[in-house]
Every structure is written in C-alpha cells, then in structure tokens.
N, C-alpha and C positions, 0 to 999 in steps of 0.2 A: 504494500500500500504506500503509494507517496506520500511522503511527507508537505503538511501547508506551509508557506515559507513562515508564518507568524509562531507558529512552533516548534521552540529549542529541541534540537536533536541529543539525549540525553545516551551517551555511551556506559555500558557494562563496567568498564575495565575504570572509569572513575570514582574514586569513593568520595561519600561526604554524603550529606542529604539529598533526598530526590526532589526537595520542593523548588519548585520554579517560582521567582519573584514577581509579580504583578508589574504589568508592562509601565515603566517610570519610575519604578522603586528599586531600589536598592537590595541586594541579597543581605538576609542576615548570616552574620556570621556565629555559629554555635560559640558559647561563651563558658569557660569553666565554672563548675559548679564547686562554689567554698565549701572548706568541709576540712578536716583534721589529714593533714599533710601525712604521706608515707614516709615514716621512721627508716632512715637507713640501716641494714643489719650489722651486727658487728660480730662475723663469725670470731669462733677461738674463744669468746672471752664470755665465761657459764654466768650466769644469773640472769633475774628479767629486763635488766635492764636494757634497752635497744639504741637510747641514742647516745648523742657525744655526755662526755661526762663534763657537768657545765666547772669553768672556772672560779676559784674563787673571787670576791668583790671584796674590794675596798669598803673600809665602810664611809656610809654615804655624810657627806658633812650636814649639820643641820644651821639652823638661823641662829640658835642659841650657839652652839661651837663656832659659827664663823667672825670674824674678826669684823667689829665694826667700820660699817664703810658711809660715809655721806652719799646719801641716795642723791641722783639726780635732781637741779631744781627746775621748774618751768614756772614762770609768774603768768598771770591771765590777768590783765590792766580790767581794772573793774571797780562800779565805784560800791559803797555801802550795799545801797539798794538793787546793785545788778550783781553783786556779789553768787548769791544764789541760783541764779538764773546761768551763771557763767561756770558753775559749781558743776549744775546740773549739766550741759553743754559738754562739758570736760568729760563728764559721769559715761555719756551717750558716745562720744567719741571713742571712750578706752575701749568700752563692751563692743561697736563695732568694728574695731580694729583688732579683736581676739581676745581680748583679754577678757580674763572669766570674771562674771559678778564675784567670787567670792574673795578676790585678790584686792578689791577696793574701799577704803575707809574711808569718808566723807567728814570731815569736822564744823562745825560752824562758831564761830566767834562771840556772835549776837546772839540774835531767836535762833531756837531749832528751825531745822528742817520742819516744814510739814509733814514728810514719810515719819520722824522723829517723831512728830508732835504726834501723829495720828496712833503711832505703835505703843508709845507710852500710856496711851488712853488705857488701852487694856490693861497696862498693868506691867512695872519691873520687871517680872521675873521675865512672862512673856516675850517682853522687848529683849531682854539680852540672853535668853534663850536663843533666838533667833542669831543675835549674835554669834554665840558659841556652835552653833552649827557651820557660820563659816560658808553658806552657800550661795550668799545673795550679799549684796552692797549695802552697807552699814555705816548709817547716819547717825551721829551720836554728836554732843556738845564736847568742845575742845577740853573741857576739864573733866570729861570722861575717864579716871583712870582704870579702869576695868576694860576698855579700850586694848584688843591684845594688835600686836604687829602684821601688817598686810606689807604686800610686793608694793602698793601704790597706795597712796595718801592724798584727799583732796582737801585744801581748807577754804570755806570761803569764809572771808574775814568782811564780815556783816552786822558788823557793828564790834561793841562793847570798848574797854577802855585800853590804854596801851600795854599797862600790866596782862590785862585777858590776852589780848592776840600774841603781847611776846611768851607768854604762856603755851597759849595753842600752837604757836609757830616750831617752840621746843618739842613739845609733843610729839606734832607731827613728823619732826626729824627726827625722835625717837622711833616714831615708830615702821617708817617709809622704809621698807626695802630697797627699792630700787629706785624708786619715781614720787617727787613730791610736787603736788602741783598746788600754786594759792593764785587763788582768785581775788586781788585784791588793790587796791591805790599804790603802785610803783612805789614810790618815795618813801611811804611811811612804809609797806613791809622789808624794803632793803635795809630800812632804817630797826626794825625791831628784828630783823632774823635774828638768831642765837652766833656768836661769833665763832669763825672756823668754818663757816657754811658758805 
C-alpha cells in the first residue's frame, strides 16, 4: 500500500517511541523519571554497605564560634515619617532577591511597626513565640533584648531621642550578620552609629 506523503514513514530498526507529533508541534522528548539513584557495587568488600564510605567533616563553625565581624552597612536617606515605609521597601526587596523571611530583623526606633503592634495584641508570649520559630521576618522595638541575631538587620529610625536610636543602632550591629540596613536622616545616623563601624 502507498504511503500519503502527509505521513511519517516510521522504520522497525528505530527505537524510541512510536508517537508521531501533531503537524506544528514539536516531539516530546521522554524525560527521566527521579527516583533513588543506583548505588554503585563495591565487590570484595563483605557487609551491606554499597556505596562510597563518606569522608569525614570538619566541624561546621557556628555564629557563636565565629569571630566577630562588622556586618555590612547600607543607609536608606529617609526622613522620620518615611522611615517605615522605606523599612518596609528594604523588607520587600531582600525577600525578592532570595533571601529567606526568617534571616531578617526589623527594629524601629519610634512607634512599633504595625505587624508589631498588631502581634503584640494577642499577647507576649504569642509574639515572641513567633519569634523563636525563626521562620518569618520579625519586627520588634530597638530595645528589644530578647531580640536573638539574624544574617540581616533593618532599623528604621522613626522617631525617639538620640540616646534611643544610638541604642538601637548598637543593637543592630550587634546583632546583623552580615547586612545592616537603616533607614534613616544621613547626618544624624553617621553621627550616632557606634564607633569602629
């Protein structure tokens, strides 16, 4: 029987799938299926064990063993009243740029946050339960010292007196891993940062 020219002449001696792709489309190509990798054998050598025998590690260093470092600074020119707003901005920025909610402290100077104010409604424990989980971004007042240490620190400095923010600015460089970011009046926080920063 002839073949129509509109259809693929499909040979025996080819392997792979027998589907033909719909005229304009593309063939799919079969995709490995995940699933727990074959253990290479390791004749000669008795027990069940099958793969490589893992190296030992070093042990891993922690926050508390590693030697104090001055975290990164970034100022955010902002006045009083956009403090928060530029706080928040900051907040949005790290999370879409990978950085996990549970890495970032927020402090404020002035009023609390509103996240702050609305969590504390419910009640201390609540609030810094949440805290202590460690899995979402935590807003807390600069004279927080229950406040434990994160990779990133935000302050917005939103008021209160110069005692409070050089307070909070200490803080935060206490507790900033890596990245300290304040959102606040140039002049006056170069002027109150802690010296050696």
């Amino acid at each position: 029987m002839p073949l129509i020219p509109e259809e693929p002449q499909i040979h025996e001696s080819v392997p792979g799938p027998r589907a033909v792709p719909a005229a304009g489309r593309p063939a799919m190509t079969p995709r490995p299926v995940p699933g727990p990798r074959p253990v290479p054998s390791r004749s000669g050598i008795p027990g069940p064990r099958s793969g490589p025998v893992p190296s030992p590690r070093a042990p891993r260093t922690t926050v508390a063993d590693a030697p104090a470092a001055t975290p990164q600074i970034q100022l955010i020119p902002a006045s009083p009243q956009g403090a928060l707003g530029a706080a928040d901005e900051a907040v949005d920025l790290l999370l879409d740029t990978g950085r996990a909610p549970g890495e970032v402290l927020v402090f404020t100077t002035g009023e609390p946050h509103p996240w702050a104010a609305h969590e504390l409604s419910f009640g201390e424990a609540s609030y810094w339960a949440q805290h202590d989980a460690g899995d979402d971004v935590f807003y807390a007042a600069a004279d927080a010292d229950r406040a434990s240490a994160r990779p990133v620190v935000v302050v917005a400095v939103n008021g209160g007196s110069d005692a409070a923010v050089t307070g909070a600015l200490s803080a935060a460089v206490a507790r900033a891993g890596a990245l300290l970011i304040v959102c606040g009046d140039p002049q006056s926080v170069n002027a109150l940062l802690p010296a050696g920063v």
